[in-house]
C-alpha positions, 0 to 999 in steps of 0.5 A, spaced: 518 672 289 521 675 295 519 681 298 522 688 301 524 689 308 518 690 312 520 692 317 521 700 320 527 702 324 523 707 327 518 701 332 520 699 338 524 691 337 523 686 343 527 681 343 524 673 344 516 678 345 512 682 350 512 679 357 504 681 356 499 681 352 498 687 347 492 691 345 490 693 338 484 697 336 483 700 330 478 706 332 479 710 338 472 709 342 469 704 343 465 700 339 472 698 334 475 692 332 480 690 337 485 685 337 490 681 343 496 679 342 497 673 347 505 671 348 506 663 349 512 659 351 515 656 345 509 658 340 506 663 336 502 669 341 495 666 341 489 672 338 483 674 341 479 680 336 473 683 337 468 689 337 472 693 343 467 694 349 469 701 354 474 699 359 477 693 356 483 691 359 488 687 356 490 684 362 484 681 365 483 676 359 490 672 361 485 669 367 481 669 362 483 665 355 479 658 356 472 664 355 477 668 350 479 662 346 483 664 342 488 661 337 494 664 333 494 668 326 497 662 324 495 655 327 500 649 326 498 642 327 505 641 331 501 645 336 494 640 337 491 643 331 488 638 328 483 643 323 487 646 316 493 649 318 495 655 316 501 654 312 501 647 307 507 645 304 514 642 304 522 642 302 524 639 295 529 636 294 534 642 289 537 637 283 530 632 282 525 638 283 522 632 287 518 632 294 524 631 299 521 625 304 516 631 306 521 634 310 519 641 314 512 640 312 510 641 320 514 647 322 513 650 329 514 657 329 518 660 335 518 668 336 524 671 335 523 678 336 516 683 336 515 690 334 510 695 336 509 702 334 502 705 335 496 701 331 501 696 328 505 691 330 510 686 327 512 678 330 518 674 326 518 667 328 522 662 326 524 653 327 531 653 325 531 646 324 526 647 317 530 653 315 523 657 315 522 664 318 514 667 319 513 675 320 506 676 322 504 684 320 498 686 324 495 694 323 488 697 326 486 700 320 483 707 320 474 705 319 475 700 324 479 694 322 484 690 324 488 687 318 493 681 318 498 678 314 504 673 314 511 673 310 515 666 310 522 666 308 526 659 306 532 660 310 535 653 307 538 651 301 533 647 298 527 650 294 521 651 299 513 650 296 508 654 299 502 650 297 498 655 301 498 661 307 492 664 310 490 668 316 486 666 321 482 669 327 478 665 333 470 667 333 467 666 340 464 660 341 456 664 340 458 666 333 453 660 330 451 662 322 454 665 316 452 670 311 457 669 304 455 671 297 455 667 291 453 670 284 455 670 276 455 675 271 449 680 271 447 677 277 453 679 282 453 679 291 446 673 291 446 672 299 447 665 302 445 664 309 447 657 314 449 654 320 456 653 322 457 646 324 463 642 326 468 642 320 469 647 314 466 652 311 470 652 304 470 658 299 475 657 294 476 662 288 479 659 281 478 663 277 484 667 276 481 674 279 476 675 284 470 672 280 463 674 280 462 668 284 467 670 290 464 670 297 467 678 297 465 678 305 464 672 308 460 675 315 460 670 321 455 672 327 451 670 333 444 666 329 438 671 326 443 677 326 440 683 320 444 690 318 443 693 325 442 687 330 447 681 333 454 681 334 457 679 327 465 679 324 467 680 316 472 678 313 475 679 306 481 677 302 484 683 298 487 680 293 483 680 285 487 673 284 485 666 286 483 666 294 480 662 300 475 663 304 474 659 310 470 658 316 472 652 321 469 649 327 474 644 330 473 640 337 478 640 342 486 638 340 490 634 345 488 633 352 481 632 356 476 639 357 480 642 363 487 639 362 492 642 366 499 639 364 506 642 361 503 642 355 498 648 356 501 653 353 503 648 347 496 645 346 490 650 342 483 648 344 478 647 340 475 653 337 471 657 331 475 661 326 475 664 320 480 666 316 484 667 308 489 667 304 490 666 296 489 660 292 496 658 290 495 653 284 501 647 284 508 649 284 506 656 283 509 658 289 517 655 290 522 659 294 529 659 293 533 660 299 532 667 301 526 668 297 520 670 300 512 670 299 507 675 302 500 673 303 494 678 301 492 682 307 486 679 310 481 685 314 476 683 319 472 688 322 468 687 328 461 689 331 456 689 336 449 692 331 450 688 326 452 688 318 452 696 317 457 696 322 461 692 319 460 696 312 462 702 316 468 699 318 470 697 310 467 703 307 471 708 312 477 704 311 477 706 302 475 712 304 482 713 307 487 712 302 491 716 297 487 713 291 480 715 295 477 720 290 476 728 293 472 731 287 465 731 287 462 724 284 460 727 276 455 724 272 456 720 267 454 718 261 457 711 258 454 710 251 455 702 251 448 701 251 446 706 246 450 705 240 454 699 242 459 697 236 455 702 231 460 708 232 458 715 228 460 722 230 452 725 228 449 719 234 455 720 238 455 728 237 447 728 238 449 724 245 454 729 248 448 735 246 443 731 250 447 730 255 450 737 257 443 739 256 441 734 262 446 736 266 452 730 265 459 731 267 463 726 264 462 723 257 465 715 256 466 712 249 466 704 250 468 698 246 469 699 239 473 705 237 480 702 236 482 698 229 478 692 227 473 692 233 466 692 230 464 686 233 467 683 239 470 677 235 475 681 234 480 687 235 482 686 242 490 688 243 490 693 238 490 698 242 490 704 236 484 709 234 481 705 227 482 710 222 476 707 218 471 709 223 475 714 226 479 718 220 484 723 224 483 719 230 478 722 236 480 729 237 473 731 233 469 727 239 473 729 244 473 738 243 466 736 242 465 733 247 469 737 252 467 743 248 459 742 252 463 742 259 463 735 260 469 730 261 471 725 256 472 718 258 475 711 254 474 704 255 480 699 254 480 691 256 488 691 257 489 683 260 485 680 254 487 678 245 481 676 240 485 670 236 483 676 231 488 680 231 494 683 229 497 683 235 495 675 236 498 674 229 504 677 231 505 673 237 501 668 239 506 666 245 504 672 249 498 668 252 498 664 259 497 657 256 499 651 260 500 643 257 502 646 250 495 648 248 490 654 247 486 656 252 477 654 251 475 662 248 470 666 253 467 671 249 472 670 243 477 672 248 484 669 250 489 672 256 495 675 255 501 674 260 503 680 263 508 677 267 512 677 260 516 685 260 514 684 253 507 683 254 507 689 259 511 693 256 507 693 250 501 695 254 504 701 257 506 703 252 500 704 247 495 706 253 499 712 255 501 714 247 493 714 247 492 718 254 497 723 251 495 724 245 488 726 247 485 729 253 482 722 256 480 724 264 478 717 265 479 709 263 474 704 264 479 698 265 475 692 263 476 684 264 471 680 260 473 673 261 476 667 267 483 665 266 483 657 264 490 654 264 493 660 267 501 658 266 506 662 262 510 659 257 516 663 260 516 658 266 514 652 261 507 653 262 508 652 270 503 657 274 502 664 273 496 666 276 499 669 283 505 673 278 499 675 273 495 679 278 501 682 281 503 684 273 496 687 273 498 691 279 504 693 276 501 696 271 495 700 273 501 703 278 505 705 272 499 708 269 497 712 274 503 714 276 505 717 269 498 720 268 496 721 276 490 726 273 486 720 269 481 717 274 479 709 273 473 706 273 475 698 275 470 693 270 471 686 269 464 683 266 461 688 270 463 686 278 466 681 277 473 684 280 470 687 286 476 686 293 480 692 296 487 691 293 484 693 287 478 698 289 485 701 293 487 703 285 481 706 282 476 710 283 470 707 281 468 699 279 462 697 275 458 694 278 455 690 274 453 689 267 445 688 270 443 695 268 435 693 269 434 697 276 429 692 279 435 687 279 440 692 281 437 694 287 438 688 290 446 687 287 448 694 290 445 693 297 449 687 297 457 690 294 455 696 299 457 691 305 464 692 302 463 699 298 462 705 299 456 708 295 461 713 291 464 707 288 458 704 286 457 705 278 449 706 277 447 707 272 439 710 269 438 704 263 433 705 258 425 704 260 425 697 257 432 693 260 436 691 255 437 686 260 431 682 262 426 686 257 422 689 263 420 695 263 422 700 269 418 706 271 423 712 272 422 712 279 425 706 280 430 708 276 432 713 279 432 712 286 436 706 284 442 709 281 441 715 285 444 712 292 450 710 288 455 714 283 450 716 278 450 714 271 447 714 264 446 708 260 441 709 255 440 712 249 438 719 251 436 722 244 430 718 244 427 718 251 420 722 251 420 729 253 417 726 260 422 722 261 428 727 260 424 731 264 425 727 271 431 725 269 434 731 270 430 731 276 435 725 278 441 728 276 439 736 280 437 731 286 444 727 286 448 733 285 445 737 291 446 730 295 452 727 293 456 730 298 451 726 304 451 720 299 459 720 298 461 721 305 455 718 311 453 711 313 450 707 309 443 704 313 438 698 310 433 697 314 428 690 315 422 691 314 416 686 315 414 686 308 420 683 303 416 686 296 418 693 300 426 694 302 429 702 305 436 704 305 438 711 305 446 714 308 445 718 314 450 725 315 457 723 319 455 728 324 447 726 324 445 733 322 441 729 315 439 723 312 437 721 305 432 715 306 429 711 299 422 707 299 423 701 294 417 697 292 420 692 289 412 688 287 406 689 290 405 689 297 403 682 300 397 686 305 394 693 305 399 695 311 403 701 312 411 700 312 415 704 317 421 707 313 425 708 319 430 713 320 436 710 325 443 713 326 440 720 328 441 724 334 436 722 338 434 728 342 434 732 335 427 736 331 428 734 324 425 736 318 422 730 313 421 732 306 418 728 300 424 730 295 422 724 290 423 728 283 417 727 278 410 728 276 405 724 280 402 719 276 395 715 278 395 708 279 392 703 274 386 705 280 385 711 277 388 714 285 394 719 285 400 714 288 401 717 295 407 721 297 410 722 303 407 727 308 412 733 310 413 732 318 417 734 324 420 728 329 425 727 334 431 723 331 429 718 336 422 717 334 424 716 327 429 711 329 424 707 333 417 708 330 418 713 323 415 715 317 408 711 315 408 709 308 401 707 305 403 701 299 405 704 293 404 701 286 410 695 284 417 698 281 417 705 284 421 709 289 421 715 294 425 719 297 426 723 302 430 728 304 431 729 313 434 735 316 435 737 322 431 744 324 
């Protein structure tokens, strides 16, 4: 359990803390995210954060605290916190394993010294007397927000259980509703909106990773804020394993309203806060003496112009890291939904000829090509070709596919063993198990325990013998299945979901390392692994196994508060959802997965000669715009009308903008919708061009469905009045293309 120094011998030491308080901001204009460290008497540095207006100074806010409010990353009850502390848990007695009287279940941490170099700071604190000692890392990350984390190490002699570690930031008091996400498979980011009252907002996340269901980022704002109104926060818990979100409104601690005492820096007042950490199972977490525990990293950004900012902050933020992809988004085509378990070289060549005709980049062979994998009943941890499907392996797909220009793209689910199988046979062990029993099936699934080495070593292995034998560009890495009972036999079934996720880290890491030039698509039943410690690893998610475009629209608008769109897999599914059964024009199909990284999932060998056309159509507009669409901001705009939404990406330097008009059903009244082009430059012509690829069919009144007129506007008026779009026919789309003149 413990954790490397993490400290650098390059930052400034301050023994005891800074005399003054300390301002991080994590863009350097205005309008980041800003977060004060406050030092205290005796007690952990007290917080403030939020959107940084110009001319901030730090200094003029320590007359200031009682309308600051702020609170420390880690409240403690020892100092009058009378909501969820952020640090449970308590000394064991080392030779019974029992809880020692509760002892040190209430520390109270004293800073000891303080670092600060640039946009990062560091405050190790301890209480000598419980024989705990808390490092607090803070950083301004690149995007604009502020990241946080803690590091507990048991100094004494008996075992340490940490029951949980959160990170917490004070809201101010206007901060009055939440916006979170709640979901489950084909249905993932459904929004839910409340007001925050006195007590807790709890989300707690059980089942072994992020889940379908995770509120992914839980947004805290002034009440009625929209994507580009209200002053609003989101938080998110980078982490894939169990988690905690929280949002907590807690009336004043000790003392009357306006108490002046020797205790006034010891005494926290009443406040709102949101914060998170890891869901830690019972005992999953137990120190020894000089081990440690590191929470996730816990990201909040702050904004003034409501939910786009905050996406901003996150999207630009994965747009930093080393793992970011640099090369152009390809085009794929995953051929799950074409041929599923029925593997034949003819349909799959015939696929690979229609593809390159159409313009598809890369070709992805899913489920169903290693040894005993005809149904999904069995097969999984077998991880070599079929040689009855497969005589000779895959090298003849391969040369074929890659033969026809395009890359080649395999799918492997690495955590999880059918029952039937030679691997499950051979070792039955191998899978987290607690209370001496297997696990309920999911999908004829069970887990494998990769905290074993065994277990993690098979793995790495296998897919590296398959990575080096054939010319693999690309690995969807699947996780089809919940963890029920996520205890390892290695430890007596005692809890593993903390080491598990760590485990799948450690071998996506190595993966990489040894085949840097393979790039990872991350897919757990569709969006159901969506957090940025694992999207820091990948370069694309799926996300979601719902293909139908309608359905789509409002899952992709919802991951986008957290995900850039050139992570977003969308693909152009068959006319008739194999999902709903609804049929979806081309146009909503295309426009759908245009404002992501464009897919196939369809069986393209039988689509029409119309419907190949306009879909080579999409793909030309997507390679012409992909550039603008990988690297803008993102913009959804309300409209008075719900059966009609618009989003698009406006250009970083305001030069071009590409917007989309979805008619999701038939409009409620015969007015006109104002697509709305904000984020431009105000003073700038611009050029609008309908770019929307196809023929125009006549509606079912016999009328040809409107375009949009070709104009010419100012940035602003676009902003404020923009683009009148006459009610279109349910379940279409259009485009439209902004260029500055």
């Amino acid at each position: 359990m413990a954790v490397g120094d993490h400290t650098r011998p390059d930052m400034k030491a301050e023994r005891g803390g800074t005399d003054s308080p300390l301002l991080l901001v994590a863009a350097p204009a205005a309008g980041g995210t800003g977060l004060i460290l406050f030092p205290r008497t005796d007690c952990l540095p007290a917080v403030w954060v939020g959107p940084v207006p110009a001319g901030l100074e730090p200094g003029d806010l320590v007359a200031l605290l009682a309308a600051a409010r702020p609170c420390p990353l880690l409240p403690q009850h020892g100092e009058g916190w009378f909501g969820r502390p952020g640090l449970s848990g308590h000394r064991l007695d080392s030779e019974a394993g029992r809880p020692a009287a509760g002892r040190e279940w209430s520390p109270l941490f004293v800073p000891v010294r303080s670092e600060r170099e640039g946009a990062r700071a560091v405050i190790e604190a301890e209480d000598k007397a419980a024989g705990l000692r808390l490092v607090t890392e803070v950083e301004a990350v690149p995007g604009g927000a502020i990241r946080a984390r803690h590091i507990l190490t048991n100094l004494g002699h008996q075992p340490y259980l940490v029951d949980g570690l959160e990170v917490v930031f004070p809201l101010p008091g206007r901060v009055g509703e939440i916006l979170d996400f709640t979901g489950r498979q084909t249905a993932e980011r459904i929004p839910q909106r409340h007001q925050i009252g006195d007590g807790l907002w709890l989300r707690e996340g059980r089942r072994g990773h992020t889940g379908h269901d995770s509120a992914t980022v839980l947004a805290a704002g002034v009440p009625g804020f929209t994507f580009d109104h209200g002053e609003v926060y989101g938080l998110h818990v980078a982490w894939s394993g169990n988690t905690v979100y929280r949002v907590e409104r807690v009336p004043s601690g000790l003392g009357r309203p306006g108490d002046v005492s020797e205790n006034r820096d010891r005494i926290l007042p009443g406040a709102t806060t949101v914060g998170g950490g890891e869901l830690l199972l019972p005992g999953e977490v137990t120190l020894a003496e000089g081990e440690s525990y590191a929470s996730p990293w816990v990201y909040l950004a702050a904004a003034r112009s409501g939910l786009d900012d905050l996406a901003a902050a996150f999207h630009g933020y994965l747009r930093s890291r080393p793992a970011y992809p640099r090369s152009p988004r390809p085009v794929n085509l995953n051929v799950w939904e074409a041929v599923y378990f029925r593997h034949d070289f003819g349909k799959l060549a015939a696929l690979a000829d229609a593809a390159a005709a159409l313009g598809v980049e890369r070709f992805v062979l899913d489920d169903g090509w290693f040894r005993g994998r005809r149904s999904d009943r069995a097969g999984l941890g077998d991880w070599w070709v079929d040689e009855q499907v497969w005589p000779g392996g895959l090298h003849r797909l391969v040369e074929y596919v890659r033969g026809r220009g395009m890359q080649f793209g395999i799918w492997i689910e690495p955590e999880m063993v059918n029952p039937d199988s030679a691997l499950y046979r051979a070792h039955p062990d191998w899978i987290l198990s607690a209370g001496g029993r297997v696990p309920p099936l999911q999908r004829y699934q069970l887990v494998l325990d990769l905290t074993r080495p065994e277990v993690a070593g098979y793995l790495l292995e296998r897919i590296s013998e398959l990575l080096a034998e054939y010319e693999i560009s690309y690995v969807k890495w699947d996780c089809n299945r919940d963890i029920i009972d996520a205890g390892s036999g290695t430890r007596g079934g005692a809890p593993a979901a903390h080491d598990q996720a760590q485990a799948v880290y450690a071998l996506l890491d190595e993966l990489r390392a040894r085949h840097p030039d393979v790039e990872w698509e991350s897919c757990a039943a569709g969006g159901g692994r969506v957090d940025l410690a694992m999207l820091e690893r990948v370069q694309r998610v799926w996300t979601s196994d719902m293909t139908d475009a309608l359905a789509r629209q409002s899952i992709q608008r919802w991951t986008g508060q957290l995900v850039p769109p050139e992570y977003l897999g969308a693909h152009v599914s068959a006319p008739f959802s194999h999902q709903t059964g609804r049929y979806m024009p081309m146009s909503l199909r295309g426009a759908t997965a245009l404002f992501g990284h464009l897919g196939i999932e369809a069986d393209i060998t039988q689509l029409g000669g119309d419907d190949l056309a306009e879909l080579a159509g999409w793909i030309a507009l997507y390679k012409r715009h992909r550039g603008l669409i990988h690297s803008g901001r993102v913009v959804r705009v309300g409209t008075p009308d719900d059966t009609a939404w618009t989003h698009g990406v406006v250009a970083a330097d305001r030069s071009a903008a590409l917007m989309s008009y979805v008619q999701l059903d038939e409009p409620r009244n015969d007015q006109p919708v104002a697509l709305r082009v904000p984020g431009l430059d105000a003073r700038r012509r611009y050029q609008v061009t309908d770019v929307t690829p196809g023929v125009r069919r006549p509606r079912r009144d016999g009328l040809e469905e409107p375009g949009i007129p070709a104009v010419q506007a100012s940035g602003a008026t676009l902003a404020e009045i923009g683009l009148a779009v006459a009610p279109r026919q349910a379940l279409t789309a259009a485009v439209v293309l902004v260029e500055a003149v």
